[in-house]
ROKEMI-980443 format. One record per residue: x, y, z of N, C-alpha, C, CB in turn; residue number from 1; residue in three letters. Coordinates in steps of 0.02 Angstrom, whole numbers. Atoms other than C-alpha are relative to their C-alpha. Glycine has a CB too. Example, Ala and Ser with C-alpha at 12.3 -4.5 7.8 and 13.67 -1.06 7.14 Angstrom:
ROKEMI-980443
KOLKOL    nxx    nyy    nzz   caxx   cayy   cazz    cxx    cyy    czz   cbxx   cbyy   cbzz seq type
KOLKOL     45    -59      0    615   -225    390     45     60      0    -50      1     62   1  ala
KOLKOL    -42    -59     -3    684    -53    357    -39     55     37     20     23    -71   2  ser
end
This chain:
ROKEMI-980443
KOLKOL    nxx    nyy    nzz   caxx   cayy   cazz    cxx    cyy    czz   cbxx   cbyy   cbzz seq type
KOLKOL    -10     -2     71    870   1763    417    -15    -68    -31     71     23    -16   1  unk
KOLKOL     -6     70     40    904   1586    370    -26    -51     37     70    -21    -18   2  unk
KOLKOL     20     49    -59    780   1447    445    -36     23     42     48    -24     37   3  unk
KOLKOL     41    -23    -76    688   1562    556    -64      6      5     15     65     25   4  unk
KOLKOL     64      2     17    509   1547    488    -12    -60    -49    -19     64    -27   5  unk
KOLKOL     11     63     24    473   1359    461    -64     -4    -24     13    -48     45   6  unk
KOLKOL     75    -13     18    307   1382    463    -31     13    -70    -18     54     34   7  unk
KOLKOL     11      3     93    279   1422    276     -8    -31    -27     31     11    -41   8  unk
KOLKOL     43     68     36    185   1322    173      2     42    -81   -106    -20     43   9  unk
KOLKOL     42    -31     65    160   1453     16     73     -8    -27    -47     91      1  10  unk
KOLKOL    -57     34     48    309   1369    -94    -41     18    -73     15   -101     18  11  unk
KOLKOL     16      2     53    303   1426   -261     60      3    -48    -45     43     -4  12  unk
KOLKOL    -43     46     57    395   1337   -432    -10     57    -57    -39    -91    -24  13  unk
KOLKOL     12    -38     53    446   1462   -552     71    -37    -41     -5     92     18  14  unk
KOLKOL    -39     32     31    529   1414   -700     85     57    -10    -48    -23    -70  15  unk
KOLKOL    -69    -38    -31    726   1469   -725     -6     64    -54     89    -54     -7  16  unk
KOLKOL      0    -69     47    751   1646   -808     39     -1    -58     26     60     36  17  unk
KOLKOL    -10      9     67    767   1688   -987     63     10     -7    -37     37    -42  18  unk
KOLKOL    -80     -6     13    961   1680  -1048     -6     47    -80     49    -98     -8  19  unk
KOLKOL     -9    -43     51    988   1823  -1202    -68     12    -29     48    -25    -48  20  unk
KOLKOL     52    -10      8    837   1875  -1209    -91    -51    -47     31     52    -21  21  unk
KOLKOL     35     85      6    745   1702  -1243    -75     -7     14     36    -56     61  22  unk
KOLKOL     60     17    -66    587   1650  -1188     19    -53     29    -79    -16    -20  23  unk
KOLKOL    -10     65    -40    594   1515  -1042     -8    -37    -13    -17    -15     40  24  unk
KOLKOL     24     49     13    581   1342  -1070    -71    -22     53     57    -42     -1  25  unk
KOLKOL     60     20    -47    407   1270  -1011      0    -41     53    -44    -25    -30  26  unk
KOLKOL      1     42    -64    387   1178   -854    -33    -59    -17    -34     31     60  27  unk
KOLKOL     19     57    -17    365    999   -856    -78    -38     -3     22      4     55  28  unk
KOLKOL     53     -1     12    198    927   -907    -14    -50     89    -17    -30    -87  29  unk
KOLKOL     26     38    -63    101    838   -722    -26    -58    -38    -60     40     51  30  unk
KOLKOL     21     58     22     55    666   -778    -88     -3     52     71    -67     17  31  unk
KOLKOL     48     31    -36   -117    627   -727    -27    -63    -16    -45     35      2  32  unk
KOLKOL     15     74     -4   -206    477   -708     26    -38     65     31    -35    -62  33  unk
KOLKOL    -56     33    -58   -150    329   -589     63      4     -3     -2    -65      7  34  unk
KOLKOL    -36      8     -4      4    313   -529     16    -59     39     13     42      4  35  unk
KOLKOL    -12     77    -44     95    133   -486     55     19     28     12    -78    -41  36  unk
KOLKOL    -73    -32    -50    179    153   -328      9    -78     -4     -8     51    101  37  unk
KOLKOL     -8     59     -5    278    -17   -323     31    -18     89     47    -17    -66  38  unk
KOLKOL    -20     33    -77    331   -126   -147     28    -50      0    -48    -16     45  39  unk
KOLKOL    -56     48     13    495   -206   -175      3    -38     18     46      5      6  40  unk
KOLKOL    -33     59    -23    543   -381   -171     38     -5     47     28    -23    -36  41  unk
KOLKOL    -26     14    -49    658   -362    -28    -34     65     62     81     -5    -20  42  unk
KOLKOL     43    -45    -66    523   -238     61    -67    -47     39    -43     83    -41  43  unk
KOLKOL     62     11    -42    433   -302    202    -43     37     39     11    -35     37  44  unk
KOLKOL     43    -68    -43    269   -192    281    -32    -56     47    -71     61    -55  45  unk
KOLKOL     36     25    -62    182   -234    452    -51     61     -1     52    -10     77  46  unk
KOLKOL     49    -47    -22     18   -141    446    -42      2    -67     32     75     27  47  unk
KOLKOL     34     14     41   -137    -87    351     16     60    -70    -67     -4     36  48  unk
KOLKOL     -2    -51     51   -128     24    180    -58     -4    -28     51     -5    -49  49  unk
KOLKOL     70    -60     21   -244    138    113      8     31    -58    -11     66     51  50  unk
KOLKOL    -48    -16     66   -208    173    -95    -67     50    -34     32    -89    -61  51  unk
KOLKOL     31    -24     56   -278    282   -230     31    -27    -54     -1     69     -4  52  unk
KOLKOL    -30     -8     45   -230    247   -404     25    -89     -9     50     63     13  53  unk
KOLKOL    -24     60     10   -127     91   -439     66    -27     44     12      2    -69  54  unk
KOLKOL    -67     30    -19      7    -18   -343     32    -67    -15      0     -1     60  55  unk
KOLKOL    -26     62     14    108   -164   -350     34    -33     41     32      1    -44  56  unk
KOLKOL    -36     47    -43    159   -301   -223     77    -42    -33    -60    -56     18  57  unk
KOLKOL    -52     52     30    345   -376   -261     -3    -37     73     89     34    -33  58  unk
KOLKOL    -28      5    -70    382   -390    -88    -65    -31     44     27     81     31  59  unk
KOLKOL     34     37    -46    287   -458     76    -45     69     28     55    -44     59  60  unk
KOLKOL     43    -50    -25    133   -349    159    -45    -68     53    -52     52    -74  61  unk
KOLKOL     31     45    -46     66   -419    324    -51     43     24     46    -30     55  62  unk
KOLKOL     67    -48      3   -115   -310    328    -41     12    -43      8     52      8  63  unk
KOLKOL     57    -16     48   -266   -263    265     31     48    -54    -65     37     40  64  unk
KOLKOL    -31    -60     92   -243   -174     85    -73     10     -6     51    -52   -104  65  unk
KOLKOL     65    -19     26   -391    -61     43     28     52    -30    -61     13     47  66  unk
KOLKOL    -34    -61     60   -397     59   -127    -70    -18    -27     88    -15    -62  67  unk
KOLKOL     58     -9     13   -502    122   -230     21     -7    -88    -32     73     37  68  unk
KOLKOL    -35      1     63   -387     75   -396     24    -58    -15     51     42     -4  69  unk
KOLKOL    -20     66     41   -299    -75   -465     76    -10     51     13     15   -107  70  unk
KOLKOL    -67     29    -47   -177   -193   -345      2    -63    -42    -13    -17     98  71  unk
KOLKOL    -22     56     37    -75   -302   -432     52    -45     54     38     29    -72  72  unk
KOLKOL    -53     19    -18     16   -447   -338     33    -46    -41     -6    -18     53  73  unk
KOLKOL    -44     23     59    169   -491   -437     21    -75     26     73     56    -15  74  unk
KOLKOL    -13     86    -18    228   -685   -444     62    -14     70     42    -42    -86  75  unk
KOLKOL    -47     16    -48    366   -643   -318    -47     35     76     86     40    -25  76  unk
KOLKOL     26    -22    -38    232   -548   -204    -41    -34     55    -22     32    -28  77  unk
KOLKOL     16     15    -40    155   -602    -55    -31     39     75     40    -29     -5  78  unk
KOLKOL     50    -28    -35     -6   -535     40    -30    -62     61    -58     25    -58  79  unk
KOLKOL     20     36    -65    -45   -589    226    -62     32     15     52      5     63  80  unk
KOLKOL     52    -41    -25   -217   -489    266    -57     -4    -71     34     86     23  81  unk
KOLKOL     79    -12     58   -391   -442    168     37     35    -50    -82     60     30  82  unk
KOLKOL     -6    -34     85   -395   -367    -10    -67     29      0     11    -63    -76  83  unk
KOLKOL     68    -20     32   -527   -247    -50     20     60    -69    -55     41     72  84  unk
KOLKOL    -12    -52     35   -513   -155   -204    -63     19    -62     71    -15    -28  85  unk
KOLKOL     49      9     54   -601   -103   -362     38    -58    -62    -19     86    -34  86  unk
KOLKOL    -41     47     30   -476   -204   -466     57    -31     11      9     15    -39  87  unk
KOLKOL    -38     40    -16   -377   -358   -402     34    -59    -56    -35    -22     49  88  unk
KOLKOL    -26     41     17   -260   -450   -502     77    -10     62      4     16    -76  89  unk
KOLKOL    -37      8    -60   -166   -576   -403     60    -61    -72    -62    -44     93  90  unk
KOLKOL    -31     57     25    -10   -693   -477     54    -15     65     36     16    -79  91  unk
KOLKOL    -39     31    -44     86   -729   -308    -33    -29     38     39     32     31  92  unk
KOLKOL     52     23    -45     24   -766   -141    -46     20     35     16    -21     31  93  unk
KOLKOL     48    -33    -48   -129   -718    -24    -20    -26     34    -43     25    -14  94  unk
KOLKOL     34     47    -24   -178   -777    111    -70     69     53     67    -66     51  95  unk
KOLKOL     60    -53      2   -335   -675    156    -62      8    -28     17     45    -19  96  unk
KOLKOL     51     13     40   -511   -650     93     13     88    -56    -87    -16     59  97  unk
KOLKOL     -2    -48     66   -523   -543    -93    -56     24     -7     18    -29    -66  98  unk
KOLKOL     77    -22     50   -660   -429   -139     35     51    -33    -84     34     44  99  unk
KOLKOL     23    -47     62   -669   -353   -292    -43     40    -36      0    -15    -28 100  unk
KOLKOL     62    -36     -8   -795   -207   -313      0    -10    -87      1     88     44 101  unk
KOLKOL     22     -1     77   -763   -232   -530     25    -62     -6     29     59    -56 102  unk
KOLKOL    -33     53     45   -640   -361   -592     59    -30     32     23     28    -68 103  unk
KOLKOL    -35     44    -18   -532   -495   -499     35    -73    -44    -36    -10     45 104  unk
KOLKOL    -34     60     51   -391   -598   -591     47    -49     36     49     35    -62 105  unk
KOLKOL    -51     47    -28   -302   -738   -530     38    -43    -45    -31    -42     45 106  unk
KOLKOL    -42     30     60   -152   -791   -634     22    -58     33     63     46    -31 107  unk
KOLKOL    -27     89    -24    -85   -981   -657     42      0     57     52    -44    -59 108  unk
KOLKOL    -41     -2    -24     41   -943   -541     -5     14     68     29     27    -30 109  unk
KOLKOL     16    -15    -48    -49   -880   -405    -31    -42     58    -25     37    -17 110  unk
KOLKOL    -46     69    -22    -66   -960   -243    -68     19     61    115      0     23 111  unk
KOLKOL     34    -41    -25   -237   -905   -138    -44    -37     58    -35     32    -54 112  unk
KOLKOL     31     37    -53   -298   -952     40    -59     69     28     69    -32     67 113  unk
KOLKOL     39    -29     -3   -464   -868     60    -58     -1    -47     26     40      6 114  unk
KOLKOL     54     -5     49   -633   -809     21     -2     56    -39    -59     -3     29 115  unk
KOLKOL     -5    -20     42   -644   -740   -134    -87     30    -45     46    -51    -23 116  unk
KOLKOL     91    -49     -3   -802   -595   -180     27     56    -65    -27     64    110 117  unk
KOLKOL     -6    -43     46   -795   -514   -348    -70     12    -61     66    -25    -29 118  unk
KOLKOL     55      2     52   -919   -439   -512     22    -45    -27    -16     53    -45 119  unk
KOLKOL    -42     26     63   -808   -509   -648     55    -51     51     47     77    -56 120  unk
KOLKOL    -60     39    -48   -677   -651   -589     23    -39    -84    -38    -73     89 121  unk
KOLKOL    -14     46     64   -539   -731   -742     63    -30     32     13     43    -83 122  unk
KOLKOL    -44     58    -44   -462   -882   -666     68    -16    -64    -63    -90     22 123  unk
KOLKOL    -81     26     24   -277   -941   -743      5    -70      5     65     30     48 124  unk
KOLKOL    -46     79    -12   -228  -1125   -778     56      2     32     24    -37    -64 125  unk
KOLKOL    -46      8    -13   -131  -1183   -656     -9     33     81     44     24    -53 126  unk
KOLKOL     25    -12    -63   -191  -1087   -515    -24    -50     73    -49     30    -21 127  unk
KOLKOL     21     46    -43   -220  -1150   -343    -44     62     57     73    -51     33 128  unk
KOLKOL     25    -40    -16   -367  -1078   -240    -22    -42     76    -45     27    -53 129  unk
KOLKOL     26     18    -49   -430  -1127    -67    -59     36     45     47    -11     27 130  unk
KOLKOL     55    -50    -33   -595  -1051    -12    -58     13    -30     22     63     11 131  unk
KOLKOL     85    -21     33   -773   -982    -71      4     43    -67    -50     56     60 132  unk
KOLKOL      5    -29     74   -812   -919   -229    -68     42     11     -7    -66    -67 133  unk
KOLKOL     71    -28     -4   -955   -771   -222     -2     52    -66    -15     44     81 134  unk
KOLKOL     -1    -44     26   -979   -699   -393    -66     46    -12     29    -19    -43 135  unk
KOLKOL     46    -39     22  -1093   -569   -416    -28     42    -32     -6     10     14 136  unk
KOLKOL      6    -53     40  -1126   -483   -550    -60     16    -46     51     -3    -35 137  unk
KOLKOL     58     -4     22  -1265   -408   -642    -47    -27    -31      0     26    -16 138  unk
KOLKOL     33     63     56  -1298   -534   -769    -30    -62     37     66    -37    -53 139  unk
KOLKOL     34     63    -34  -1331   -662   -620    -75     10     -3     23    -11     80 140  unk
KOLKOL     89    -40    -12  -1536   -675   -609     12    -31     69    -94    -32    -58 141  unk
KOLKOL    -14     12    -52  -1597   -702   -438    -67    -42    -19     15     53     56 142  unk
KOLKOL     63     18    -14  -1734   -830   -408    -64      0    -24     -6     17     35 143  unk
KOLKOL     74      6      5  -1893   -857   -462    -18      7     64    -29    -64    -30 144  unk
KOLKOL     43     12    -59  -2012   -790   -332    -82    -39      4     -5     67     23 145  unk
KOLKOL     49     14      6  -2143   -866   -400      4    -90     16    -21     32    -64 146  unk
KOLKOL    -15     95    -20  -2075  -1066   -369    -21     20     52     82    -50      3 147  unk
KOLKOL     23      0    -98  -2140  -1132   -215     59     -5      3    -50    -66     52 148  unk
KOLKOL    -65     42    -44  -2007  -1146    -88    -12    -74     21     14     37     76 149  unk
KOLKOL     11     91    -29  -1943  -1328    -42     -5     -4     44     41    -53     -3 150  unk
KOLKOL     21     42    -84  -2026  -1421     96     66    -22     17    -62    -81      0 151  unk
KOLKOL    -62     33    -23  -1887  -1460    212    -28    -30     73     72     57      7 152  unk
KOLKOL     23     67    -46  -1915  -1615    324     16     40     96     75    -95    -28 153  unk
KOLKOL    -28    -22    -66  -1952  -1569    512     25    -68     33    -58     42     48 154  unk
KOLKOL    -19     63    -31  -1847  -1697    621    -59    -18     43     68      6     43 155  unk
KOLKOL     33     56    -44  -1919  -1808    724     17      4     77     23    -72    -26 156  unk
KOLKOL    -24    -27    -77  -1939  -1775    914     58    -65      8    -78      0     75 157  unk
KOLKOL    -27     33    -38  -1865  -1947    945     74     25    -50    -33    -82     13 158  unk
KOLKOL    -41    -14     23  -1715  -1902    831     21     75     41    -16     -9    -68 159  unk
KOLKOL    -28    -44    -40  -1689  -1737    935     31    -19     52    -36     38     16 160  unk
KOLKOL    -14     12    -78  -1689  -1824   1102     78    -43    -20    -75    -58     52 161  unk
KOLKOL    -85     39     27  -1530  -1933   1014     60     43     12      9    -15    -90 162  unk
KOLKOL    -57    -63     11  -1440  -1757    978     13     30     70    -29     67    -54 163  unk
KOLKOL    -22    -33    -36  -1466  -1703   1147     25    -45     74    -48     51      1 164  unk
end
């Protein structure tokens, strides 16, 4: 009777029945869009995460973070591993390399050991950064192919035999 067919998956949400001949109240509208799952200041994770939508670092994360939505780390937050997202704003710490497939922010406050790969990048007074800078975004041009390339000096045998 009760409990004996777990197995069931076909769950269905009906709303509660009409009282004096009423109509029901409507069910609850589903929010769409992102949703920010947050990761408390006194939560620490060991491992990698995998997001849709939006989150938020308070707390410590020792792993790769990959999404396909907007990671925010908050001023009390603190990231040990890579960052790949489509939108990175950072105001705590990271120590890790950042790519940003659109728009990477680093607020004054933020604190960042790594290389750093975004389209768009809007740096914060006050910030401290340690690492490479690769922006790339459409507006860069690439090269003239039409410049010669620069002659670059071949060494000198007797200057090899020094090195070796």
């Amino acid at each position: 009777m009760f409990g004996k067919d777990k197995s069931r998956t076909d769950v269905a949400v009906m709303a509660p029945p009409a009282r004096n001949g009423s109509t029901p109240p409507p069910l609850p509208a589903v929010e769409s869009g992102p949703v920010e799952s947050v990761f408390a200041a006194a939560l620490s994770i060991k491992g990698d995460i995998n997001f849709e939508g939006a989150i938020r670092v308070e707390g410590e994360i020792h792993g790769r973070i990959t999404g396909q939505g907007r990671l925010t780390v908050s001023p009390t937050g603190r990231v040990i591993g890579d960052i790949m997202s489509a939108e990175v704003i950072i105001h705590g710490m990271v120590q890790g390399n950042v790519t940003s497939l659109d728009r990477l922010e680093i607020g004054g406050s933020a604190q960042v050991v790594g290389d750093l790969k975004a389209a768009r990048l809007i740096v914060g007074d006050g910030c401290k950064i340690l690492g490479r800078l690769d922006i790339n975004s459409e507006s860069m041009t690439a090269p003239d192919s039409a410049a010669p390339a620069p002659k670059v000096a071949e060494p000198e045998a007797d200057a090899l035999d020094k090195v070796l």
